[in-house]
N, C-alpha and C positions, 0 to 999 in steps of 0.2 A: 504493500500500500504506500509507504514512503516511497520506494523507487518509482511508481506511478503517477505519484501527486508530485514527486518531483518533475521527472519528464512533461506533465500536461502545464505546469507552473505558467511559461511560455504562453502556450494557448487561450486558459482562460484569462490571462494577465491581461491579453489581447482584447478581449472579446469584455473584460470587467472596462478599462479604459475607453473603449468605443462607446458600452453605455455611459459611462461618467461624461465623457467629455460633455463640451459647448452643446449642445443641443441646435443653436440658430445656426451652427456652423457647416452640419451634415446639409441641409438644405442650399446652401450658399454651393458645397461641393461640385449636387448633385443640377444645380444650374449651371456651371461653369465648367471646370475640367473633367468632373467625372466621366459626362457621356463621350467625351472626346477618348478617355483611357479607356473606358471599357470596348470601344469601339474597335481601338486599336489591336486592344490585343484577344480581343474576337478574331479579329484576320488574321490577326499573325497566328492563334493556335489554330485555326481553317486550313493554312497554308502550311507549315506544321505539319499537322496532323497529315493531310494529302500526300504532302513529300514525302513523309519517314516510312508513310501506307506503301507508299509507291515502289521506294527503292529499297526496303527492307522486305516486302512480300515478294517480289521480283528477282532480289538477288538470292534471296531465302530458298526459293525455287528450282534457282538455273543450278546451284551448287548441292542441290540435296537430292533433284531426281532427274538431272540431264548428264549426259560426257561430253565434254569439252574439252580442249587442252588446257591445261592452267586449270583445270576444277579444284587441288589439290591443293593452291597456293590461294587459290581463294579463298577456301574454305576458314581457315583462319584469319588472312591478309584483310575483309573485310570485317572483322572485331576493331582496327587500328585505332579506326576512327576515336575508340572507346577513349584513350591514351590522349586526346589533344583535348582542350577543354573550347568552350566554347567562345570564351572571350580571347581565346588564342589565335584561335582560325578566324575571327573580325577582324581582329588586330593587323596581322598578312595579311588579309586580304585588301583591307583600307589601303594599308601601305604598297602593296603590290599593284592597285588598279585606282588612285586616286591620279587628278590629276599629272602633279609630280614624281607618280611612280611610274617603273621599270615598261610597262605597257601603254601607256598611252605616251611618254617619253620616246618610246620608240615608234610609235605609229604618227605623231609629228615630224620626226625625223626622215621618217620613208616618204610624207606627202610635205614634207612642206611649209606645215601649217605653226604657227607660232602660237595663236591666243587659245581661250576656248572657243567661243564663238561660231572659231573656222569649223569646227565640226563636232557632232554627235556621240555622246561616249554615256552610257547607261551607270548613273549616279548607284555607287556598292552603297554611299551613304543613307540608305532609304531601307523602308519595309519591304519593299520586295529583296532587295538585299540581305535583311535581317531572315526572312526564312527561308532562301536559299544555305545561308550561313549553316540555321540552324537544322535545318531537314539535313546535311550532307553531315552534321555534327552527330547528333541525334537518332539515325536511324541503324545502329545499331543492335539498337531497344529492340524493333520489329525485328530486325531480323536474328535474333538472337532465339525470341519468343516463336517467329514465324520454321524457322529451321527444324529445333526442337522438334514442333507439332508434326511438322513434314514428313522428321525422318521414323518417328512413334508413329505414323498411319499404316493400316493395313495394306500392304498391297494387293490383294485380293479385291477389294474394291475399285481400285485403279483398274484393275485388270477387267473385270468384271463389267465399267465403264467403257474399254475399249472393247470390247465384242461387240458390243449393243450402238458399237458404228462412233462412238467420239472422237475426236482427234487430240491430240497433248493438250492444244489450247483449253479445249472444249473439258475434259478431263480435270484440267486445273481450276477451272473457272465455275463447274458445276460437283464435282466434288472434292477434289484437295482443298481449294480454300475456304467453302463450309464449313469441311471439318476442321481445321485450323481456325475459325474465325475466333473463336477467346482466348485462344496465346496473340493474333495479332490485334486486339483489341487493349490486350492488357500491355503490351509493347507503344502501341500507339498511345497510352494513356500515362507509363512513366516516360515518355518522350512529352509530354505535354506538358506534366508535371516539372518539368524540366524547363520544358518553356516560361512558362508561369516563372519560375521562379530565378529564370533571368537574369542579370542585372548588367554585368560587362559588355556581351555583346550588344543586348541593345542601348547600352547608355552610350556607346562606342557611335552606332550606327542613327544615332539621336530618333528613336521611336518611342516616343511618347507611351510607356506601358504603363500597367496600375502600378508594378515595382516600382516603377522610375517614380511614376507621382509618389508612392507614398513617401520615398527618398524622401526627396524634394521638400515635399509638406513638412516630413519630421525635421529634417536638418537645417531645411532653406528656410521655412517661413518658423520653424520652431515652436508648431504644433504637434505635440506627442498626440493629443487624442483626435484630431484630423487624418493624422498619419496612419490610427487604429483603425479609423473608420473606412478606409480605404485597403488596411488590410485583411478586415472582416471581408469586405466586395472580394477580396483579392481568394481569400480559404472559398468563399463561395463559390467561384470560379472550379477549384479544385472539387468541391465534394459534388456540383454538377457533372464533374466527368466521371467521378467514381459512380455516381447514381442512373447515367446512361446507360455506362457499362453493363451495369446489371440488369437494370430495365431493358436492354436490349436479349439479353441471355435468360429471360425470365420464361419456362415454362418447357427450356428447348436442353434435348440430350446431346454429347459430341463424346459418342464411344462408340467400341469396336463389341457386336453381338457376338462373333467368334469366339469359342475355346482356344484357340490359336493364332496367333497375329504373325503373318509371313511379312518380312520390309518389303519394297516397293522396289524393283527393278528401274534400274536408273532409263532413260530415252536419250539414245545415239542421234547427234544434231550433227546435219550434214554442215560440208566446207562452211557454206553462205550463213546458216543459224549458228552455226560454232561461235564465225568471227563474229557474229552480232552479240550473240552471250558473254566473248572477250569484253570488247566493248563498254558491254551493260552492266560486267564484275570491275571495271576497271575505272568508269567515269567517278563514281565514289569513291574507291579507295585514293584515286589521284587528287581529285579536286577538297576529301576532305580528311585526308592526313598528308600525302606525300609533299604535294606542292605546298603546304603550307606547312611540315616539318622542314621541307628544302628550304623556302627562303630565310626560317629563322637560322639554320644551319650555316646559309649564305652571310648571313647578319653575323653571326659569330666567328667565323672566320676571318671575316674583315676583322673585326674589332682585336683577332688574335690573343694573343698572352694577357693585353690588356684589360680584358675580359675577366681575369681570374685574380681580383683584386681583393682588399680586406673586407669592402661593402659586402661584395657578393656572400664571400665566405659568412657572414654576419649574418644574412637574410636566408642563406643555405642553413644552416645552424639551427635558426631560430625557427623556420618552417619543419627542419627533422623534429628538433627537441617537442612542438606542440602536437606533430602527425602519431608521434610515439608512445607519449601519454597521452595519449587523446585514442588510442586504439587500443593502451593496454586497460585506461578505466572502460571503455566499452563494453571489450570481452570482458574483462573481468565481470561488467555489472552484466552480460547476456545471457554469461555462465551462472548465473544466478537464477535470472530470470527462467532458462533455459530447462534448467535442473528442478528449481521450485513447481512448476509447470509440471517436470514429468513424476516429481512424486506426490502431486498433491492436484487431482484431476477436476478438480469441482470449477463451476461455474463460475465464479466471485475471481479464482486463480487463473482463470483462461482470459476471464475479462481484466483484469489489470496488469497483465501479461500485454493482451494489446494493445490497451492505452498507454502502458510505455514506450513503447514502441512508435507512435505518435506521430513524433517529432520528424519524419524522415517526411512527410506529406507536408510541412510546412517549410516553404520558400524563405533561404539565408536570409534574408530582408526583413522578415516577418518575425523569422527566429529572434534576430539579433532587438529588434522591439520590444518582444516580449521577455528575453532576458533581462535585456536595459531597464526598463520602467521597474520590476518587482527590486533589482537590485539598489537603483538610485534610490526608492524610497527607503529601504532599511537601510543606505548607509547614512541620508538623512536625520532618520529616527533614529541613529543610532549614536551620529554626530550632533544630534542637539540633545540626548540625553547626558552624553556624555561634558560638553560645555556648561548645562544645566546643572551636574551634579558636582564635579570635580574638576571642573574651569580647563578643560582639553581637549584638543579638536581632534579626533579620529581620520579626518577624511577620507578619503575612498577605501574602502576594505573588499569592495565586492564589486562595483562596476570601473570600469576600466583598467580592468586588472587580467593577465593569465587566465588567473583564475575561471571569472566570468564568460572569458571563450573558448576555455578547454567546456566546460559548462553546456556551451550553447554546440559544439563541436560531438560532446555526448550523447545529446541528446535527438542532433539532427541526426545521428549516422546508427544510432543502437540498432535499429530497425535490421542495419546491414548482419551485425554479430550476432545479434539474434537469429537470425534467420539461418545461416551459416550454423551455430552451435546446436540450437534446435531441429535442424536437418540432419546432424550427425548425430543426434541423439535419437531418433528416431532408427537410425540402422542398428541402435544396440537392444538386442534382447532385453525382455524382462526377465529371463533366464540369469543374466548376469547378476543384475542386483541382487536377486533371490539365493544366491549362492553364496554374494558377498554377507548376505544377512543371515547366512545362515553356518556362516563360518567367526562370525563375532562382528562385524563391524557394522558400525551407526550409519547412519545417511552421510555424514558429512567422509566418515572414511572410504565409503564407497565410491560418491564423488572423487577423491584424492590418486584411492588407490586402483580402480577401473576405470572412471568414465575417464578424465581428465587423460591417460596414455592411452588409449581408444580416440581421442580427440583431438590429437595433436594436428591432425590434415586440415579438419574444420577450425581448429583454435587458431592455424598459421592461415588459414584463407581468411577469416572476420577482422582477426589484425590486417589483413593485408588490403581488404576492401576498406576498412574505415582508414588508414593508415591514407592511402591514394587517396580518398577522396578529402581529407580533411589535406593536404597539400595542394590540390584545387581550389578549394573556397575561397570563394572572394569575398560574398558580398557581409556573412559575416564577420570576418573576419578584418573586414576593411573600417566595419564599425564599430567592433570590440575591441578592437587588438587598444595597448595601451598606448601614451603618447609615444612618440617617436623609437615606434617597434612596427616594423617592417619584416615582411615574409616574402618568399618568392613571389606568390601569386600578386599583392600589393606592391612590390617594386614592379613588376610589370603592366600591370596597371596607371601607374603614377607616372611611368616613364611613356606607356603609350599616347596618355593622354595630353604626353608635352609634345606629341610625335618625335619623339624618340625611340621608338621601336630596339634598334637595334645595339641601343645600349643597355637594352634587359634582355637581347635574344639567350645571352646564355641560360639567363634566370629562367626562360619559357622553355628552353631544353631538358633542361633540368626537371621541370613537374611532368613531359610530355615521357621523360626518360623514368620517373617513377612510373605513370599512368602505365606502360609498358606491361609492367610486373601481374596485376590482373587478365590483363588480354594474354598472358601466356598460360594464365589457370583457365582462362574462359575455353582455350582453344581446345585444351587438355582435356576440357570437362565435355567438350562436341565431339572428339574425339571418339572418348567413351562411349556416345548417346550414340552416334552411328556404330560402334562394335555391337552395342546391345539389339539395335533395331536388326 
């Protein structure tokens, strides 16, 4: 119950502040900026959504039931993407295709032309830019989720469909993707979630979203409870897609009636469909890892040895030191979670199991709000009690401190080790405990002495996802961190926004070269799923 009521703190912190606040002021919002933010990033999750559908179901498909050349390298080569973050791949690409960059630079050069004026060049700085960005970022998700389901289908069905006169297309379109439609549904929705919760590349790309407004409100005009009220609209947004989802899935089966499930016999793509499948595995992996691992690579080499100064080392340092502890309270708190769960089955203990967990459905922006506000007032009340009774000012003991965004770092990413620890606990018998308890030892030694060396694969994976992902975060970490403490993700941020790009390209190599470390488990883990299917 405490780990629970800690994790939700955030939430309703949020959601308490939104009612308190001004009152005459939610109306004032919802004349002026709101419908313009909600507007926006309506389209941008529309467009979003579409793209990550498109090239996540599509590539999902070519590599799980076609032969091609290259099927092999694809297969894993398109997870990459996982590894670059989003505000990364804006960042290259502003700087690769803005005016003053390497491409339009050169196609002046070739015609001529000197000003803008003289000719037509499709502005990366816009919404349609933002989710091209993020659909090629992003749609890993689908296909991650859409693969899976692909390669766990009956073949028999496929089979069964091609007698009865269908062709691959027809095949795919009328039964493979049916039966897959709730892994890519659930793909397409933490793709979205993602979107939502934004911040880098669209403040990069200047797209007015409800992130950006709430920013803006809390920091720029320094209204905290404007800024709630905007991120209550903003959770709304999220529990809408969660609520479709299921309302869409509501009433309908996606399983196999068979005693025995045979895989799916891969479809021989001649010359002309081969090359097109090349193609269609490859415009994603290029445009959203390579070409934008290349020019920061490019970026780094110029800057040479230079590059590898006392800053860096500092911002290198201070991002490991927060990813470390910050993924070993996780697991530690998931392994609790994880374990209380399995020995204690009731209702009350499944339900605050996943209210802790919570926090991964709430956008760094949001998070870092709902930290902020509970912490600022107990350091408050704690600094005027303090001054009130024994004439001494406390100041900050809990907001803008470590502390507070190892905090908000916990509680956004539990979700991950959770998930992770409680999956590996599910592969252990109840035969085990029953043994351990029957040979003398309590709950807690059972824990010690079976689950925890049974779980070492799951324990190095939960650190290893919360680990990458809290070396990513920007956005809360851009507003918790303390004063003049900087991390990789934050130095390159700070440096993009002066257009300076490539005096943080190491710093962006660097989280893209953590991000790596997951896509080599993911790969591992597809692996697996095609030997079983």
């Amino acid at each position: 119950m405490l780990v629970a009521a800690l994790a939700s703190m955030p939430l309703f912190a949020i959601l308490w502040l939104a009612v308190d606040a001004d009152r005459d002021f939610w109306p004032h919002l919802a004349r002026t900026i709101l419908p313009n933010l909600a507007q926006t990033t309506l389209i941008l999750m529309v467009g979003v959504g579409i793209g990550v559908a498109v090239i996540g179901v599509a590539t999902a498909w070519l590599v799980s039931l076609c032969r091609f050349p290259g099927r092999g390298f694809f297969e894993w080569a398109l997870l990459l993407p996982f590894a670059m973050p989003a505000y990364l791949v804006a960042y290259t690409y502003v700087d690769f295709l803005e005016f003053a960059g390497p491409v339009q630079s050169w196609i002046r050069e070739i015609a001529g032309w000197t000003r803008p004026h003289d000719y037509w060049f499709p502005d990366i700085r816009s919404l349609g830019g933002a989710v091209l960005v993020l659909s090629l970022t992003f749609y890993p998700y689908v296909y991650l989720s859409a693969r899976t389901a692909f390669l766990q289908q009956s073949g028999a069905a496929l089979e069964v469909a091609r007698t009865l006169g269908h062709t691959p297309w027809a095949v795919f379109f009328r039964v493979a993707l049916p039966l897959a439609r709730p892994a890519v549904s659930i793909g397409v929705i933490l793709a979205l979630m993602e979107t939502l919760g934004d911040f880098g590349a669209v403040n990069h790309f200047a797209v007015r979203t409800l992130t950006i407004g709430m920013y803006d409100v809390w920091l720029g005009m320094g209204n905290a409870g404007g800024s709630a009220q905007i991120a209550v609209a903003l959770l709304g947004f999220v529990l809408l897609l969660i609520a479709l989802e299921r309302v869409a899935r509501r009433g309908s089966r996606f399983h196999d009636t068979g005693l025995q499930i045979r895989a799916a016999s891969p479809f021989t793509l001649g010359p002309l469909k081969a090359a097109a499948a090349i193609a269609a595995c490859a415009a994603p992996l290029t445009f959203g890892f390579l070409l934008p691992a290349g020019i920061l690579l490019r970026m780094a080499l110029t800057r040479g040895v230079d590059a590898f100064d006392a800053a860096y080392a500092g911002y290198a340092f201070n991002s490991l030191v927060l990813a470390g502890l910050a993924a070993g309270l996780a697991v530690g708190v998931g392994v609790f979670l994880a374990y209380g769960a399995r020995i204690s089955a009731g209702r009350l203990q499944q339900a605050l199991t996943r209210i802790a967990a919570i926090g991964y459905v709430i956008p760094g922006t949001v998070l870092a709000l709902g930290v902020m506000i509970p912490f600022g007032r107990f350091d408050n009340a704690l600094d005027a009690f303090m001054r009130d009774s024994f004439g001494v000012s406390t100041g900050l003991v809990l907001s803008g401190t470590l502390g507070a965004l190892l905090f908000a770092y916990v509680v956004r990413f539990l979700a991950l080790s959770f998930g992770a620890i409680e999956a590996g606990l599910v592969r252990i018998t109840p035969a085990m405990d029953m043994a351990s308890r029957s040979l003398g030892q309590g709950k807690a030694g059972t824990l010690w002495r079976v689950h925890l060396p049974l779980l070492r694969g799951p324990l190095l994976t939960a650190a290893l996802l919360v680990f990458v992902d809290c070396m990513k975060e920007l956005p809360a970490t851009l507003i918790l961190r303390p004063f003049n403490f900087d991390t990789l993700s934050t130095h390159v941020y700070n440096f993009a926004s002066l257009g300076r790009l490539e005096d943080s390209a190491l710093a962006g190599l660097s989280i893209v070269a953590a991000g790596l470390l997951p896509v080599i488990l993911l790969s591992r883990a597809m692996a697996g799923v095609r030997n079983e299917a």
